[in-house]
Every structure is written in C-alpha cells, then in structure tokens.
Backbone as a chain_set.jsonl record, in Angstrom:
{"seq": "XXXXXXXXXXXXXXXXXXXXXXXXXXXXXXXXXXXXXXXXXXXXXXXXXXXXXXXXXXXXXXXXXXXXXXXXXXXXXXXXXXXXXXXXXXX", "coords": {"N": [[-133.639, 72.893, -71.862], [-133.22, 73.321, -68.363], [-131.698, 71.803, -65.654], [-131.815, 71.711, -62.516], [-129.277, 71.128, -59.72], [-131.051, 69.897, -57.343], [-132.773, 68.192, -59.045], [-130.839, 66.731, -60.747], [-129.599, 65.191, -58.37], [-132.075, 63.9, -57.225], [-132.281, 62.72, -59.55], [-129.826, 60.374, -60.005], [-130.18, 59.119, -57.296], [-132.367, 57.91, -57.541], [-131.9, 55.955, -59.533], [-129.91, 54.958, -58.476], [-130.914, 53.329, -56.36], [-132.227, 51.828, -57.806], [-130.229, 50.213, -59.082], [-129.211, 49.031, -56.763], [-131.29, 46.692, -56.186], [-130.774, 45.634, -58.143], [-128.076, 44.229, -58.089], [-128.201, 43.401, -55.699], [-128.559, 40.175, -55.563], [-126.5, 38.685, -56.933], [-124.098, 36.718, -56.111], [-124.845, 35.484, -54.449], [-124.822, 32.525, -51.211], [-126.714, 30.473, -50.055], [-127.769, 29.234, -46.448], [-128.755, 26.877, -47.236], [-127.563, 25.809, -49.475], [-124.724, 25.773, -48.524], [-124.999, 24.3, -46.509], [-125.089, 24.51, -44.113], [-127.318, 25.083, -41.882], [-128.498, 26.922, -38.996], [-130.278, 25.602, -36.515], [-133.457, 26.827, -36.49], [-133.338, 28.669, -38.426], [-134.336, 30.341, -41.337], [-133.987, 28.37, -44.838], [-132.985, 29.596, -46.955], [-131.986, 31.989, -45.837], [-128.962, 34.339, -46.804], [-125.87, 33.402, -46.098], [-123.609, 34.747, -45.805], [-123.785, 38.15, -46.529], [-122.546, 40.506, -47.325], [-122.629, 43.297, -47.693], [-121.404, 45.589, -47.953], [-119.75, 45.699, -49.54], [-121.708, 45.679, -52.058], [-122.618, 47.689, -52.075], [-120.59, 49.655, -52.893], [-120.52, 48.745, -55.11], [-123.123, 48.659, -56.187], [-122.751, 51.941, -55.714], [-120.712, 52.523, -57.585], [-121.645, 51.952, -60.106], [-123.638, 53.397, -60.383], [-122.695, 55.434, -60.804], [-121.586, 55.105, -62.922], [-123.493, 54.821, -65.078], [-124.785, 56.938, -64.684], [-123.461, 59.389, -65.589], [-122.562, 58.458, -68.171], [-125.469, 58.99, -69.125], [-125.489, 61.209, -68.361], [-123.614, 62.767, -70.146], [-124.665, 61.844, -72.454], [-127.215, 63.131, -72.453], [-125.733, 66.212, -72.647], [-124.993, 65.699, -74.878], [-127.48, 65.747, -76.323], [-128.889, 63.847, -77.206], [-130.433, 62.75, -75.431], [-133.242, 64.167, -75.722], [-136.21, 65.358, -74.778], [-137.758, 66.167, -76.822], [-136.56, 64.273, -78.732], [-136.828, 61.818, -77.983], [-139.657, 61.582, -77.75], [-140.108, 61.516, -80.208], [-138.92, 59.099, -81.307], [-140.434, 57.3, -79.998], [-142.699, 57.695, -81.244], [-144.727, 59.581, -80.596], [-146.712, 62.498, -80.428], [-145.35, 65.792, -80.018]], "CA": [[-134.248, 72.799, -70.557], [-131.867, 73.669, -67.647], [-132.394, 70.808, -65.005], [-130.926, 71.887, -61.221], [-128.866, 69.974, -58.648], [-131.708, 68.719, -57.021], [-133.22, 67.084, -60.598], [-129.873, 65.556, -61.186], [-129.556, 64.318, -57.002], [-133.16, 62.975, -57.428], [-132.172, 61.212, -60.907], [-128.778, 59.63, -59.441], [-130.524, 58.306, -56.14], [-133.861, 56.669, -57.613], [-130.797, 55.305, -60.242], [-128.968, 53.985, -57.052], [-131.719, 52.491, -55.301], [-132.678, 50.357, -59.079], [-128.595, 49.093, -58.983], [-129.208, 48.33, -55.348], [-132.149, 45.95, -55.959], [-129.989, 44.389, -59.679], [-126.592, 43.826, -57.728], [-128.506, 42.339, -54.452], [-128.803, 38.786, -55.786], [-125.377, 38.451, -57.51], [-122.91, 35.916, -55.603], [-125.348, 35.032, -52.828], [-124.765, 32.066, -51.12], [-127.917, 30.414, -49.147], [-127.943, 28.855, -45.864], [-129.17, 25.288, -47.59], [-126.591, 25.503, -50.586], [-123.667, 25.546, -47.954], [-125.008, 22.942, -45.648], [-124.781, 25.151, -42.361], [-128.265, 26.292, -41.352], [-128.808, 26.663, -37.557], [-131.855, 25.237, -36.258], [-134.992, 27.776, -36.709], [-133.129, 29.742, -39.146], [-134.968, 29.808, -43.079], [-132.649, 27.56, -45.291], [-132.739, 30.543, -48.173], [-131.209, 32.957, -45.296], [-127.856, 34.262, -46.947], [-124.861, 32.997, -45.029], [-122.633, 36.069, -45.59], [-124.362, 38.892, -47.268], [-121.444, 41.358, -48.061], [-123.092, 44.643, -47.706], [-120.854, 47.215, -47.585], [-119.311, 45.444, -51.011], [-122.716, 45.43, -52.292], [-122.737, 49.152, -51.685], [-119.634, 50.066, -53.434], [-120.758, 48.44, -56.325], [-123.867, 50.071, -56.459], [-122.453, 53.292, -55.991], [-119.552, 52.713, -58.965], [-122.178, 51.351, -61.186], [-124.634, 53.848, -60.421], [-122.078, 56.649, -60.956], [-120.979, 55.211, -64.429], [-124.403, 54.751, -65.695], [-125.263, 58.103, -64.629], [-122.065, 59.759, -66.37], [-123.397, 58.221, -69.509], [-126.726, 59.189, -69.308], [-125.523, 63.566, -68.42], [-122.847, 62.612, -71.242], [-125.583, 61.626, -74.069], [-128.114, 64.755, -72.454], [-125.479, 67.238, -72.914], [-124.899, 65.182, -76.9], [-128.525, 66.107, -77.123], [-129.653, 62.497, -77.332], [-131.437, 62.401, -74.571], [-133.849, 64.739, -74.609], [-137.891, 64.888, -74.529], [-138.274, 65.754, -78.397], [-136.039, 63.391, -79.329], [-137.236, 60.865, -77.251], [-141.271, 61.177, -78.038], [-139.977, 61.184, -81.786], [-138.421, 58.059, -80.932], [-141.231, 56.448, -79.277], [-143.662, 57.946, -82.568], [-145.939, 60.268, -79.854], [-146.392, 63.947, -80.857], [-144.779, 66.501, -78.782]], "C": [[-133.134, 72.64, -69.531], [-132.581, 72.749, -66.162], [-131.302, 71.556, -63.192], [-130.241, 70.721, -60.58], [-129.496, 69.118, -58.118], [-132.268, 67.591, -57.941], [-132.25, 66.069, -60.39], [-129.565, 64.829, -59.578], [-130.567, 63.058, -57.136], [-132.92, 61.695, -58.351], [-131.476, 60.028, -60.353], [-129.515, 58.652, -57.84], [-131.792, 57.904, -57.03], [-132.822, 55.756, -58.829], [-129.709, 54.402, -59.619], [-129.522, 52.727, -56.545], [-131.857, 51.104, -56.761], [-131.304, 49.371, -59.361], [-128.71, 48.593, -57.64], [-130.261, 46.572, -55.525], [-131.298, 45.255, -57.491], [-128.767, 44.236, -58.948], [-127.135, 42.593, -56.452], [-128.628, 40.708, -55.13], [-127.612, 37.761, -56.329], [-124.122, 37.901, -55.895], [-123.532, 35.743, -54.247], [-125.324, 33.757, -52.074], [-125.906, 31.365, -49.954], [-127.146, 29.694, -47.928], [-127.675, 26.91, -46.475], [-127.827, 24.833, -48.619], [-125.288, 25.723, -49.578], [-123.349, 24.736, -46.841], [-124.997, 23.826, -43.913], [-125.829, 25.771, -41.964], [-128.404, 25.758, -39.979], [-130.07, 26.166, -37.731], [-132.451, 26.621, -36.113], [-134.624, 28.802, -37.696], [-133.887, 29.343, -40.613], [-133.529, 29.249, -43.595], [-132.35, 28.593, -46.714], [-132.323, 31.752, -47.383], [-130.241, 33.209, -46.111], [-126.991, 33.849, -45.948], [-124.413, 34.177, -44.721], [-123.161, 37.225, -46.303], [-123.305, 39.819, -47.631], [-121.737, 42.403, -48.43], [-122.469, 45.866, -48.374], [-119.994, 46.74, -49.303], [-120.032, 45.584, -52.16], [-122.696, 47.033, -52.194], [-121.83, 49.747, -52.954], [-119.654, 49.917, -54.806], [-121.676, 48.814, -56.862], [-123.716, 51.566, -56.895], [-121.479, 53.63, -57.394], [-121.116, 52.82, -59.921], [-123.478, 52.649, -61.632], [-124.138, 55.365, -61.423], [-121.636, 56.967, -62.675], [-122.243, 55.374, -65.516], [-124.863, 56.458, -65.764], [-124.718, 59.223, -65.242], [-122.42, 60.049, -67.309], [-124.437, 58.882, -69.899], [-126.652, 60.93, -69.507], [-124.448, 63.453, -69.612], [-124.05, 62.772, -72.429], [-126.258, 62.906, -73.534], [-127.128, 65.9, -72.976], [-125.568, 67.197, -74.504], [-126.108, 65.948, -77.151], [-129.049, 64.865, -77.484], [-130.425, 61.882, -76.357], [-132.255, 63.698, -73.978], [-135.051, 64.644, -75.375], [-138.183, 65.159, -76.358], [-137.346, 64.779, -79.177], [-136.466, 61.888, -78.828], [-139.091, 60.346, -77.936], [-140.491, 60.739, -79.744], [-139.806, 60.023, -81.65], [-139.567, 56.861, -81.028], [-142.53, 56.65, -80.117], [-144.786, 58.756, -81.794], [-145.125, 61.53, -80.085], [-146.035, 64.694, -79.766], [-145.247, 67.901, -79.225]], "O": [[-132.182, 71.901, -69.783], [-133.704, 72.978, -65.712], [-130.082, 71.722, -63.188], [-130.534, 69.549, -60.82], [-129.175, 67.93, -58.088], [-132.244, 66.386, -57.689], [-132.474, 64.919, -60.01], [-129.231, 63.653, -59.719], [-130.312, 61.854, -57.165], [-133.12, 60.487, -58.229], [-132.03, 58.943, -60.174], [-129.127, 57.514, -57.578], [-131.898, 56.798, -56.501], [-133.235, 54.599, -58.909], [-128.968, 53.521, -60.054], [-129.031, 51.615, -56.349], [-131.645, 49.894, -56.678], [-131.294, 48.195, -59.725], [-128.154, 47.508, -57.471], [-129.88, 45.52, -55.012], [-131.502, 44.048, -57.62], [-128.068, 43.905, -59.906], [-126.735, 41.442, -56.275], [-129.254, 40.237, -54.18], [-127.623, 36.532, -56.259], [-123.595, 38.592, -55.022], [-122.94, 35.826, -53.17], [-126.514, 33.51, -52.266], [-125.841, 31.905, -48.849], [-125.955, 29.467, -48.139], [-126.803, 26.082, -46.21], [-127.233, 23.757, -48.54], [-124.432, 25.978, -50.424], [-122.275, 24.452, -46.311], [-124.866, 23.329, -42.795], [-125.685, 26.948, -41.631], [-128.435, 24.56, -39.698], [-130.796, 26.225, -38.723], [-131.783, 27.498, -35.565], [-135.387, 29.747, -37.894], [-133.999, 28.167, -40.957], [-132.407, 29.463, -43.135], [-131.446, 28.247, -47.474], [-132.231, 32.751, -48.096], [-130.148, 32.142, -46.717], [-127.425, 33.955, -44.801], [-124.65, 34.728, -43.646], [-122.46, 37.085, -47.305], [-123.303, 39.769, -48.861], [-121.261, 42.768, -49.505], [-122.921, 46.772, -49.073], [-119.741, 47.644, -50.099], [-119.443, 45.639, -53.24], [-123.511, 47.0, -53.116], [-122.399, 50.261, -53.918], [-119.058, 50.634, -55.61], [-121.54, 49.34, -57.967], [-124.193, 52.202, -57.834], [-121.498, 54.666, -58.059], [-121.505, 53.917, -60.323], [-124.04, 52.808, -62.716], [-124.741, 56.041, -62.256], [-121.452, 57.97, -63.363], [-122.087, 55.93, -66.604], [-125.21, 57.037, -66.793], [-125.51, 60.137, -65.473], [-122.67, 61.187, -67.707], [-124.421, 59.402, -71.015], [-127.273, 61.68, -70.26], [-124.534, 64.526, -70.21], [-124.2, 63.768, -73.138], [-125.908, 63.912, -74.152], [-127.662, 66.641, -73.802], [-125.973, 68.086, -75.253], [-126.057, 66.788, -78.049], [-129.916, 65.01, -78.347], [-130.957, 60.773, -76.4], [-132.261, 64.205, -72.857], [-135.098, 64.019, -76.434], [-138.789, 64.321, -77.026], [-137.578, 64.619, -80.375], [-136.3, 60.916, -79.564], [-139.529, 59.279, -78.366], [-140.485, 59.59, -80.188], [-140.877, 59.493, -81.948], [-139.625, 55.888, -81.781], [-143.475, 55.91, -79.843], [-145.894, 58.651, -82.32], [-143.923, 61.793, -80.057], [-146.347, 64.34, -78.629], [-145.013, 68.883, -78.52]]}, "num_chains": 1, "name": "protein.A"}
C-alpha cells in the first residue's frame, strides 16, 4: 500500500500535537510551589512556561518517533495484515 506525502504530513502532525500534550507538564513550576503569586492570579498558574523549549522538544521527539515508526513500515512490521493478525481480527 503506497501511502502519499499528505498521509505521512497528516501522520507526523496528529503525532506532534500527542508529544505536545505528553511534554506540556514536564518541569512545570506553579505559581504556589514558588511562593510568588500576584494577587488575583490562580496559584496553579505556571510561573515560566518555556514554550518555545517545549516546542523543540516536541518537534525532536516527534521526528524520532516518527523515523521509527516509517523505519519498521518499510521492515514490513507495521502493516494492516500484520497488525489485525496481531490483534487476532480477520482481515
């Protein structure tokens, strides 16, 4: 099965966005746990959020996973009859 550019764009970005939402929580520091919240601010605000680091790491992580993943498809280990076999549903 011969998958196009857009397939593999689509795969890699909904594969981005799921490292975006598992990296966001890693080394966050609150408001309350550093003793410095302004008045009216929530005390579970982050202080410093670190975005654009938070990005970069996404994008590596997303890039290596994704590597892997067109690595094993080309092996032939990732694909739909090997997979249902896998999972014991007839194909």
């Amino acid at each position: 099965m011969a998958y196009t550019i857009s397939t593999w764009l689509a795969i890699y970005f909904v594969l981005w966005w799921v490292m975006l939402f598992v990296t966001l929580p890693f080394g966050v520091r609150s408001q309350h746990e550093t003793g410095g919240a302004p008045p009216g601010t929530d005390p579970g605000a982050p202080t410093i959020s670190l975005m654009g680091r938070r990005l970069l790491w996404t994008t590596f992580l997303s890039a290596v996973i994704f590597g892997l993943a067109l690595l094993a498809y080309q092996a032939g280990y990732l694909s739909i009859e090997r997979l249902s076999k896998l999972m014991g549903l007839p194909f």
